[in-house]
C-alpha positions in Angstrom: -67.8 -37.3 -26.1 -68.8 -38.0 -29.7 -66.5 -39.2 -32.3 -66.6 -36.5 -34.2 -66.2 -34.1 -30.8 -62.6 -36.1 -30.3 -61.7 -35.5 -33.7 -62.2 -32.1 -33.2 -60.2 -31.9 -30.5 -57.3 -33.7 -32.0 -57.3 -31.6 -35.0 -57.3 -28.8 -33.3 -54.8 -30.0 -30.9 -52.4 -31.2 -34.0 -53.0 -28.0 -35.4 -51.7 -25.5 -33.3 -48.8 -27.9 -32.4 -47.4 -27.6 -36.0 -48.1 -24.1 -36.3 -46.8 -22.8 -33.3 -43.9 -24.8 -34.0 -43.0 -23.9 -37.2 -43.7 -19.6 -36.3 -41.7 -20.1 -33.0 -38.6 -21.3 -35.2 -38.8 -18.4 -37.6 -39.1 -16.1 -34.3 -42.8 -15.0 -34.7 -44.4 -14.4 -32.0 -46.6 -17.4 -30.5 -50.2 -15.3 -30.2 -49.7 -14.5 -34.4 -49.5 -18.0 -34.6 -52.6 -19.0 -32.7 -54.8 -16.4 -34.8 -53.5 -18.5 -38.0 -54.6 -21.4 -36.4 -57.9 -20.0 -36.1 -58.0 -18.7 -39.7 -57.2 -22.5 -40.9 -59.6 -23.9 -39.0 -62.4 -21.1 -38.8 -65.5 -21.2 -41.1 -63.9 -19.1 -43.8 -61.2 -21.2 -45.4 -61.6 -24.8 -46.7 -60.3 -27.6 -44.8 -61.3 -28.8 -41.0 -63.9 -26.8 -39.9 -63.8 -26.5 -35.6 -67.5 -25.8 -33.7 -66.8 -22.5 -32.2 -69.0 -22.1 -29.5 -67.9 -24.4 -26.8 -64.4 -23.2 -27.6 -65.6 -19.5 -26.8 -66.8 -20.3 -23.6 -63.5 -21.8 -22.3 -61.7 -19.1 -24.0 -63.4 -16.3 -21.9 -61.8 -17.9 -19.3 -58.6 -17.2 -20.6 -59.0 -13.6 -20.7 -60.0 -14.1 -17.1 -57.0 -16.2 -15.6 -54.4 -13.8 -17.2 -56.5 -10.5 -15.6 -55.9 -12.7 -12.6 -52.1 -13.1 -13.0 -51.4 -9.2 -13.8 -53.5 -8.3 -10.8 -51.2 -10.9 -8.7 -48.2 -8.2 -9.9 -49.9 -5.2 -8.5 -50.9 -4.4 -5.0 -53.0 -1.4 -3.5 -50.0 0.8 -2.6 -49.0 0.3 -5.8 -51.6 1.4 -7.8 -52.4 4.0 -4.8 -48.7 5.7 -5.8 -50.0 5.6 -9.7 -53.5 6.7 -9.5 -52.3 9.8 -10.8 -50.9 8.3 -14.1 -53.4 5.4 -14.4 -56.7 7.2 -13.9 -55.7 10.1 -15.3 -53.5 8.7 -18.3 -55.9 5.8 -18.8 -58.9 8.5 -19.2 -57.4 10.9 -21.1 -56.2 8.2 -23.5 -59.8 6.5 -24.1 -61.1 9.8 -24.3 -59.1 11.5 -26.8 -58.7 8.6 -28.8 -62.4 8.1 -29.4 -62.7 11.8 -30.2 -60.2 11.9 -32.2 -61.2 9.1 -34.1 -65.2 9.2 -34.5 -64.1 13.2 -35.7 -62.2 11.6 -38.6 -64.7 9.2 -38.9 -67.6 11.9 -39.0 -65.1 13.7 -41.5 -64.8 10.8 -43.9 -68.5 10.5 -44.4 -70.2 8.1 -41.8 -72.9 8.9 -39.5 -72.6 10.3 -36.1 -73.9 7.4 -33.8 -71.3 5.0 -35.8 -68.2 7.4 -36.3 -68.3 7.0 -32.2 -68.5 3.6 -32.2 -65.3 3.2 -34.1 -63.6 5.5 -31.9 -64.8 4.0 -28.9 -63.3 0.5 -30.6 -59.8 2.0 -31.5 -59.7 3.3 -28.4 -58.9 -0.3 -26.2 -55.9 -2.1 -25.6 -55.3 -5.7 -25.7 -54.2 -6.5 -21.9 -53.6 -9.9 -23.0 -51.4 -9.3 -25.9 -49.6 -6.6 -24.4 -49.3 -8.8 -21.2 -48.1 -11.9 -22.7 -45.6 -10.0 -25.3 -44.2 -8.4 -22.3 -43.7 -11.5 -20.5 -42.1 -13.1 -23.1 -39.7 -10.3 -22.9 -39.4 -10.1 -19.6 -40.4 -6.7 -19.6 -43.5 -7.1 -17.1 -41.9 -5.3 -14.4 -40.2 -2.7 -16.3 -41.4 0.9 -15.9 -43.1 1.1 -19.4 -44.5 -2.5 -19.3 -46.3 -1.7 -15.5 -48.1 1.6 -17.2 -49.3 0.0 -20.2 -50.4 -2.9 -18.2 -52.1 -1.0 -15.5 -53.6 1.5 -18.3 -54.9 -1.2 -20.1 -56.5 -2.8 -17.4 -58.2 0.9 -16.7 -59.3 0.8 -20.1 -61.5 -2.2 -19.1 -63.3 0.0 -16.5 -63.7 3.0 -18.7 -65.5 0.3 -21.3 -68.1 0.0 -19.1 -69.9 3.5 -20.3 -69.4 2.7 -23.3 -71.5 -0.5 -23.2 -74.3 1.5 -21.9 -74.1 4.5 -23.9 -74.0 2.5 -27.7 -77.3 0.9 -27.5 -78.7 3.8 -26.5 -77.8 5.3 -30.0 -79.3 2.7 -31.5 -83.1 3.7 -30.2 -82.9 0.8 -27.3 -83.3 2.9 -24.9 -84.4 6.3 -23.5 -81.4 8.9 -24.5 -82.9 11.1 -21.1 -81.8 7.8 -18.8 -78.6 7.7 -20.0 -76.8 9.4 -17.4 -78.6 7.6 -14.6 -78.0 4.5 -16.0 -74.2 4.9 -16.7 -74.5 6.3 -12.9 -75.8 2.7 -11.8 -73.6 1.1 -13.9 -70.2 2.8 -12.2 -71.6 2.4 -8.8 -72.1 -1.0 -9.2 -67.8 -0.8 -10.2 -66.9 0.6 -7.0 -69.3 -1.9 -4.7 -67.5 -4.6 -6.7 -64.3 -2.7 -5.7 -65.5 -2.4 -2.3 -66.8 -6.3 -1.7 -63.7 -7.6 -3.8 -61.4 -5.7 -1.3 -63.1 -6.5 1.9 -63.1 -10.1 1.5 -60.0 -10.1 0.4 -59.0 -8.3 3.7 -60.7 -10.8 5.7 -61.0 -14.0 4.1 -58.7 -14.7 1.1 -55.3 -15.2 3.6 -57.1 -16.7 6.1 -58.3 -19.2 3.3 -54.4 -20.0 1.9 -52.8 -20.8 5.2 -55.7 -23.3 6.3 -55.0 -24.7 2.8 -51.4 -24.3 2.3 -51.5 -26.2 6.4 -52.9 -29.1 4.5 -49.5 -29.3 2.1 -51.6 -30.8 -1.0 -50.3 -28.8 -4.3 -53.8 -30.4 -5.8 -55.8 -28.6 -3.2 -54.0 -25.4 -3.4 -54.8 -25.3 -7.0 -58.3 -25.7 -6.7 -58.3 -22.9 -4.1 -56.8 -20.9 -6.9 -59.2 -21.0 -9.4 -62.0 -21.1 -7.2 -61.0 -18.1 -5.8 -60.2 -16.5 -9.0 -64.0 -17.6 -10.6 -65.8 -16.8 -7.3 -64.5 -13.2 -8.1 -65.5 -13.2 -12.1 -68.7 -14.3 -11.2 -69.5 -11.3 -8.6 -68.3 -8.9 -11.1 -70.2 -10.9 -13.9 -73.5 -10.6 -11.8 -73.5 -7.1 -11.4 -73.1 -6.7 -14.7 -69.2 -6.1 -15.2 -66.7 -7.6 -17.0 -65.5 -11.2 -15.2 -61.9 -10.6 -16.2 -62.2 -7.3 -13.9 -63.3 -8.9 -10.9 -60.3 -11.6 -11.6 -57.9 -8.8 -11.9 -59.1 -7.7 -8.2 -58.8 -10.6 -6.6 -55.3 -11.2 -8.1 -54.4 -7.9 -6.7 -56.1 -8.8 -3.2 -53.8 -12.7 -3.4 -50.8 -10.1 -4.8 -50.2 -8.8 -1.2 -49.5 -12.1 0.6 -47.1 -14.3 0.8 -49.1 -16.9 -1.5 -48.3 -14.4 -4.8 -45.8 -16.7 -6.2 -47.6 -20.2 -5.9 -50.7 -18.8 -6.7 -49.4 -17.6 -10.5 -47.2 -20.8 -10.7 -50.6 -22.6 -10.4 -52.8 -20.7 -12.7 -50.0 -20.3 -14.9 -50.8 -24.0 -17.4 -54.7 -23.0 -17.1 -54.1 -19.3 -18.3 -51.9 -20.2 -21.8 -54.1 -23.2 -22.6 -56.6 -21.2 -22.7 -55.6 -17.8 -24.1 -54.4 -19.6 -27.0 -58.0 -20.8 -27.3 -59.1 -17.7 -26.9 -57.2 -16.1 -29.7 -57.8 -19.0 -32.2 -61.8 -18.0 -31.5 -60.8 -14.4 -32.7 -58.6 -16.0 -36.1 -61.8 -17.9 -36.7 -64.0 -14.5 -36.6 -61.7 -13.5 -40.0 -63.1 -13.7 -43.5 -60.5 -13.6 -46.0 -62.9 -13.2 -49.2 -64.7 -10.1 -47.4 -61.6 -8.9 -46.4 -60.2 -8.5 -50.1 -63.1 -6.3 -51.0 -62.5 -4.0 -48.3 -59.0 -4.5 -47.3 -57.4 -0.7 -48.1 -60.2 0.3 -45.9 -58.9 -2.1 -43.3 -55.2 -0.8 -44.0 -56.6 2.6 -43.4 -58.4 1.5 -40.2 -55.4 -0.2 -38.6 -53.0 2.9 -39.8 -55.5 5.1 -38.0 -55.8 2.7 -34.9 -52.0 2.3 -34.5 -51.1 6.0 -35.8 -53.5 7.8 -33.6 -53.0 5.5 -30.5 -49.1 6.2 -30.7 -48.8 10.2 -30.6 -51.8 10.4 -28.5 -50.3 8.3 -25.8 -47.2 9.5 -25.8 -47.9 13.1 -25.8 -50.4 12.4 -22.7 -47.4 10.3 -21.1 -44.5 12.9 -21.7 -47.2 15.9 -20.4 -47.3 13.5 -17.5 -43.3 13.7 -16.9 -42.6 10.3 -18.5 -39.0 10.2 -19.8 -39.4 10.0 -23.7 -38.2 6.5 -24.2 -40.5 5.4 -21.4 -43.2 7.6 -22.7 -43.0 6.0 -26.8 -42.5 2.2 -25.5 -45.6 3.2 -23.4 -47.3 4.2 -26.5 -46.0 1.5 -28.9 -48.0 -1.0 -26.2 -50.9 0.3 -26.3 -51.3 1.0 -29.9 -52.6 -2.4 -30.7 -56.2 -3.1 -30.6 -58.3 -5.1 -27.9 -61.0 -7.9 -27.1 -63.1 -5.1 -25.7 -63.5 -3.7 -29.1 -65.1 -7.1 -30.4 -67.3 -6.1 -27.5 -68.3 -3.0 -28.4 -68.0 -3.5 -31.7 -70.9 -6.4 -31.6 -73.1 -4.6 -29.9 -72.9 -1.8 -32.2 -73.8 -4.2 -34.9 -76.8 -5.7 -33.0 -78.0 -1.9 -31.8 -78.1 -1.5 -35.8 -75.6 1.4 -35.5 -73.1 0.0 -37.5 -74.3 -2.4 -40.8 -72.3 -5.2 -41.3 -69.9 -3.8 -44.4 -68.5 -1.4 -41.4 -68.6 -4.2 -38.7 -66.1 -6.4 -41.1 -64.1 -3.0 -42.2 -63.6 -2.6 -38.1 -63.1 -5.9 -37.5 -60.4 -6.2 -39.9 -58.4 -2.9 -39.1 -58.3 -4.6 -35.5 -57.0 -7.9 -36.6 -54.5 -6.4 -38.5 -53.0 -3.9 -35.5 -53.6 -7.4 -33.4 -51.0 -8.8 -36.2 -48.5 -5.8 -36.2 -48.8 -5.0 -32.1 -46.8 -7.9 -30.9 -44.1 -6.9 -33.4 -44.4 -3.4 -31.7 -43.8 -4.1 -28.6 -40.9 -6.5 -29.2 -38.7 -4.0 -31.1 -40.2 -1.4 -28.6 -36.7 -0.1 -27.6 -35.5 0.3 -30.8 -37.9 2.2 -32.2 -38.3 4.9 -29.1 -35.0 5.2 -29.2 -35.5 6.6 -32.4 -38.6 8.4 -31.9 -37.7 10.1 -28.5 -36.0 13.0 -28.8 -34.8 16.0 -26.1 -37.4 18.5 -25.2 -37.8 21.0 -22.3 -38.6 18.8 -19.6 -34.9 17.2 -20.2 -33.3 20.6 -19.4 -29.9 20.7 -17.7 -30.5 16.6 -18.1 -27.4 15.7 -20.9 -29.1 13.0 -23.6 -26.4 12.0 -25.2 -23.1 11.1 -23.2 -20.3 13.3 -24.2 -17.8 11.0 -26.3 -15.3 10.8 -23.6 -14.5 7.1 -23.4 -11.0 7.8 -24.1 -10.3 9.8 -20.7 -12.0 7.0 -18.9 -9.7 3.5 -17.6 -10.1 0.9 -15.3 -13.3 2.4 -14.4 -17.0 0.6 -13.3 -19.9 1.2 -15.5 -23.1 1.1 -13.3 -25.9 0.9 -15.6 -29.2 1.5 -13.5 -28.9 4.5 -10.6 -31.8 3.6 -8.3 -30.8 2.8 -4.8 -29.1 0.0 -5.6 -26.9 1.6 -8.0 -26.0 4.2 -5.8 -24.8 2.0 -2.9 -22.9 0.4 -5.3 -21.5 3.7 -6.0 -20.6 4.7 -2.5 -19.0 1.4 -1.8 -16.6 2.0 -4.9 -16.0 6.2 -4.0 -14.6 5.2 -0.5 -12.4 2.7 -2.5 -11.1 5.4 -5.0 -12.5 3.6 -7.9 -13.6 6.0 -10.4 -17.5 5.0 -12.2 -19.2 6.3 -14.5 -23.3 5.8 -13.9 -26.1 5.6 -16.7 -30.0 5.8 -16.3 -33.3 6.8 -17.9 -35.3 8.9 -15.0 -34.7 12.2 -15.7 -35.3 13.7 -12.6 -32.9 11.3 -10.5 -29.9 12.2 -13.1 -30.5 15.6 -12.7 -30.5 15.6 -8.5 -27.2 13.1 -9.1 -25.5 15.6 -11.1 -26.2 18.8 -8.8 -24.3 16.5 -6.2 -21.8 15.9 -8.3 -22.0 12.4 -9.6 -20.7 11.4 -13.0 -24.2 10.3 -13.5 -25.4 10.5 -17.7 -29.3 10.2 -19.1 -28.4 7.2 -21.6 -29.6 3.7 -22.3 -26.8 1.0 -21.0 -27.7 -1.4 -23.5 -26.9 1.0 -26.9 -23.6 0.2 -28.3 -22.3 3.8 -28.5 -23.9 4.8 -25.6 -21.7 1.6 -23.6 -18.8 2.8 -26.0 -19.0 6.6 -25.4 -18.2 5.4 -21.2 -15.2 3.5 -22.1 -16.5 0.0 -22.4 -13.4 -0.8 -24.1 -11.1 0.1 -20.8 -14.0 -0.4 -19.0 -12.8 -3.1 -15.1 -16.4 -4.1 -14.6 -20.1 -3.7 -15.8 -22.5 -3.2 -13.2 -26.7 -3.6 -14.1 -28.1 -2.4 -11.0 -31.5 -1.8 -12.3 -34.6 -4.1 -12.5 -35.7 -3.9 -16.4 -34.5 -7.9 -17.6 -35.5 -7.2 -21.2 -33.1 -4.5 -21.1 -30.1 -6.3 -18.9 -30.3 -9.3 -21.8 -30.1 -6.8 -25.2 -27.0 -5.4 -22.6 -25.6 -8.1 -22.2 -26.2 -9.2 -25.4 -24.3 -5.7 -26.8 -21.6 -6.6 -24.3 -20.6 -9.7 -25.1 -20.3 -8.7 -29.1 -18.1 -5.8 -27.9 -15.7 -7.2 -25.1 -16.5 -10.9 -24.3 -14.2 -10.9 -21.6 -15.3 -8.0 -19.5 -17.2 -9.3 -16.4 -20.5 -7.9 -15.8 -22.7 -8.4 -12.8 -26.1 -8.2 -12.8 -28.6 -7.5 -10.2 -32.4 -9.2 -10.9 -35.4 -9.5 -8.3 -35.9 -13.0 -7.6 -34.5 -15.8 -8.9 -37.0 -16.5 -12.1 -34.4 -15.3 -15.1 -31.2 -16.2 -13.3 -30.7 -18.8 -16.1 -31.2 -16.5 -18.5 -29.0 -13.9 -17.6 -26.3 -16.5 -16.9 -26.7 -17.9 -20.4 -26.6 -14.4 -21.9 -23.2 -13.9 -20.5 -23.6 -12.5 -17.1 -20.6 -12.9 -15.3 -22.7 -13.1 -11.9 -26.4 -12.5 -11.0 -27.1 -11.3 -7.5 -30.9 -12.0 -7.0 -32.1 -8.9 -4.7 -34.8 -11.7 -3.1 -32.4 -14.2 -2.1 -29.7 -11.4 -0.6 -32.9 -9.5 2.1 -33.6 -13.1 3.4 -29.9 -14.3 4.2 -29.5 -11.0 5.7 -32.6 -11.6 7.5 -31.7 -14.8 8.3 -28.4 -14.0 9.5 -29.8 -11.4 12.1 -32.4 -14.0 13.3 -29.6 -16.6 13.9 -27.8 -13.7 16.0 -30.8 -13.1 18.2 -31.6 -16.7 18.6 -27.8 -16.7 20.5 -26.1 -19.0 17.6 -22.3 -17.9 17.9 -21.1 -15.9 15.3 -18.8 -17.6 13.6 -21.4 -20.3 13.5 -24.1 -18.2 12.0 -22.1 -16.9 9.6 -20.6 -20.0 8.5 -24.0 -21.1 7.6 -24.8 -17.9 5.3 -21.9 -18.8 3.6 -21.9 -22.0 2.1 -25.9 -20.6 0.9 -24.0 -17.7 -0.5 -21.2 -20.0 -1.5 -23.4 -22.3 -3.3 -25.5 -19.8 -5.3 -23.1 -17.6 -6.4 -20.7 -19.1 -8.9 -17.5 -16.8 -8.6 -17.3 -17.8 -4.6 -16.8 -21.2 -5.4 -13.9 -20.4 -7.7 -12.4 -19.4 -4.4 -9.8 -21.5 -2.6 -11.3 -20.8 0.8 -9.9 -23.3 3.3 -10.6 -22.8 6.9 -10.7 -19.4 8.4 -9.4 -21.1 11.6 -5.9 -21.2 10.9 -5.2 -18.9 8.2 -2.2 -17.4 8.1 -3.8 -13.5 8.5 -5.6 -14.6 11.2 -1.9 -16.4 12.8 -0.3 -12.5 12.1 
């Protein structure tokens, strides 16, 4: 390495240090800071200028390692019971949207060929801003944050055409091929499917228990990214995107039992290098050109975001979405995505869209790039105000009747999934009145036709928590999955009564911390609860006495869960209800 390579590097290095720093303390989100890093050190603005094209490369890699981690958090079954939504949804959103568009477009005066070519670029989703905002938030397993995820990751496939079908309007290529070529092209998609799938069948687990036998972390995370570049490359060869073939082998490593080490590895390799990979796109920005066109741009991005919005979530609410589901949905996807630089340059190189457009485009994107993060964040705030009842709610009550004051020493349970309703039973054959609170529609209404006091509400509005009788409220129970939403309830809670206890039930153990620091009283972690119970039953059948086996579950129970070892337990043996 050069002087002048290393002095690059530390600049760059220095530079993103002090600016992420100084965003993150004035709570900006981390990716806007990386594109102003890019800005400052891009081409375009006077000081440190940073070579862009080995940065590029290793950025592209970025893109790939967090397709990688999002497939690790699907699984076949699980995309099997959305196909519906996902293929459908995630086609009727790219298609709409580019009509919709390149017919405005047409409208306002520019050509045919490139009016499609803007439409086709408003039309994708960033997967790795909406993934990494949503992990921030620790919305990635929340219903809204899976969709937009999964739909965006459909939008990658649906790209595809699109690559195949611009050029051709630029005189490249024979207009009476095109539909055998875009044939080839999705064919070659499904045998990447197909080969992607079978060897992870066959090989992939195989491959992580002779490796994890070997108990080398260093090893294990050179399996990782092998595995996750082998995959890239066999997508990249048959002419796909790499990030696609990453996603599938994530989702192939997503079924084992490897899922959690595998993203805890790849994890320091995947935010390096995103936030390379967004300081390359700050650096693509040209302030100066960008003043002479910039109401264009405002128009652009208003269009991107606007259009994206409605579009999405009338598609999602046709689809039986509940309405604040459906518009969080929508707010994710509105920004713009890395496949539109894609499609965007090879417009420009096809000649069907001259450079004043290209930078008109380019800047509408950036900009919804800017505003998207800041969408997604207050998401819940502003689909709460957006969503409003329609038909498909009938029979469903919205808005819980203001009853609070009829309500005392009650539980609110907020989350009525399966958890939620054992919960319930447990506290019915105790004669302890609740009152329950959840978003799916269709589960309120089949709770309320067998009589449960079950409401269609968000737990984690004030007057929603108010209207239940938080005030007289014994306990707060948040029985669902969705931690974004436990932490702003908690968060609510602990401004209204501080000294009601609320438990809170979570997956695994990964935001325990969190939620304890936010103010949960407890935090039962559904992961750790199946294996004591599993462990308990193995203990039985391996003829451990009872007492003995149980003993043991205890002090794990004992020491993970803080309001046991408040308990003055002493020994069961010779207690005096035992002696009776």
């Amino acid at each position: 390495m050069s002087t002048q390579d290393f002095a690059q590097v530390l600049v760059l290095l220095g530079s993103t240090v002090a600016v992420v720093l100084m965003l993150q303390r004035l709570r900006v989100p981390t990716l806007l800071a990386y594109l102003l890093v890019g800005v400052l050190v891009g081409p375009h603005t006077p000081g440190p200028v940073i070579d862009a094209a080995p940065m590029k490369v290793l950025a592209e890699f970025g893109i790939v390692f967090l397709l990688f981690s999002i497939g690790l958090s699907f699984s076949i079954p699980q995309l099997r019971a959305l196909r519906h939504l996902v293929f459908g949804l995630g086609t009727a959103q790219v298609m709409l949207t580019t009509a919709v568009v390149a017919l405005a477009a047409w409208l306002g005066g520019l050509p045919a060929p490139a009016a499609f070519v803007v439409g086709a670029v408003f039309a994708q989703s960033s997967t790795t801003i909406i993934g990494r905002q949503l992990v921030e938030q620790a919305e990635e397993q929340s219903r809204h944050g899976r969709l937009a995820v999964a739909m965006s990751v459909f939008q990658d496939i649906t790209a595809v055409p699109f690559i195949i079908a611009i050029p051709v309007l630029g005189g490249m290529s024979s207009a009476g091929t095109l539909g055998g070529t875009m044939t080839f092209a999705l064919a070659k998609a499904a045998l990447a499917i197909a080969m992607v799938v079978v060897s992870g069948r066959w090989l992939l687990k195989p491959l992580f228990h002779l490796v994890a036998e070997r108990r080398s972390m260093e090893l294990f995370t050179l399996t990782v990214l092998l595995v996750s570049l082998a995959a890239s490359a066999m997508t990249h060869v048959l002419g796909l995107s790499m990030a696609f073939g990453a996603f599938l082998a994530g989702m192939m490593l997503g079924e084992t039992e490897f899922r959690h080490q595998v993203d805890s590895a790849i994890r320091p390799f995947r935010d390096v290098l995103l936030g390379l990979f967004f300081i390359g796109v700050g650096m693509l920005f040209d302030p100066l050109d960008a003043l002479g066109v910039w109401h264009w741009a405002l128009l652009g991005a208003a269009t991107l975001l606007v259009s994206k919005i409605l579009l999405v979530a009338a598609i999602t609410r046709m689809a039986g979405i509940d309405a604040i589901n459906a518009w969080r949905t929508a707010l994710s996807l509105a920004v713009g995505g890395e496949f539109g630089f894609a499609l965007l340059a090879i417009g420009l190189d096809a000649k069907v869209v001259d450079s004043h457009l290209g930078q008109v485009v380019l800047t509408s994107v950036l900009l919804s790039m800017v505003l998207g993060p800041f969408l997604i964040r207050h998401g819940h705030a502003l689909a709460s105000r957006l969503a409003r009842p329609t038909a498909a709610d009938d029979d469903v009550p919205l808005q819980v009747p203001n009853d609070g004051a009829l309500l005392s020493q009650h539980v609110i349970i907020s989350g009525f999934g399966r958890i939620g309703q054992n919960v319930g039973l447990f506290l019915q054959q105790e004669c302890i009145p609740y009152v329950a609170l959840d978003l799916d529609s269709a589960r309120v209404k089949e709770a309320r036709l067998a009589g449960e006091r079950v409401f269609f509400a968000d737990g984690s509005e004030r007057d929603i928590l108010e209207a239940v009788g938080l005030a007289s409220a014994r306990l707060l129970v948040i029985a669902h999955d969705d931690t974004g939403a436990a932490l702003r309830t908690l968060e609510v809670v602990r401004l209204a009564r501080p000294e009601i206890p609320v438990m809170v039930r979570t997956r695994d153990e990964t935001h325990v911390e969190a939620l304890r620091a936010a103010g949960a009283t407890e935090v039962v972690p559904e992961t750790i609860e199946a294996g004591l119970m599993i462990a308990t039953h193995a203990l039985l059948l391996l003829d451990v006495p009872l007492d003995h086996a149980l003993g043991r579950i205890e002090a794990q129970r004992t020491s993970r869960y803080r309001l046991l070892r408040s308990r003055f337990r002493g020994d069961a043996r010779f207690s005096e209800e035992d002696a009776t």
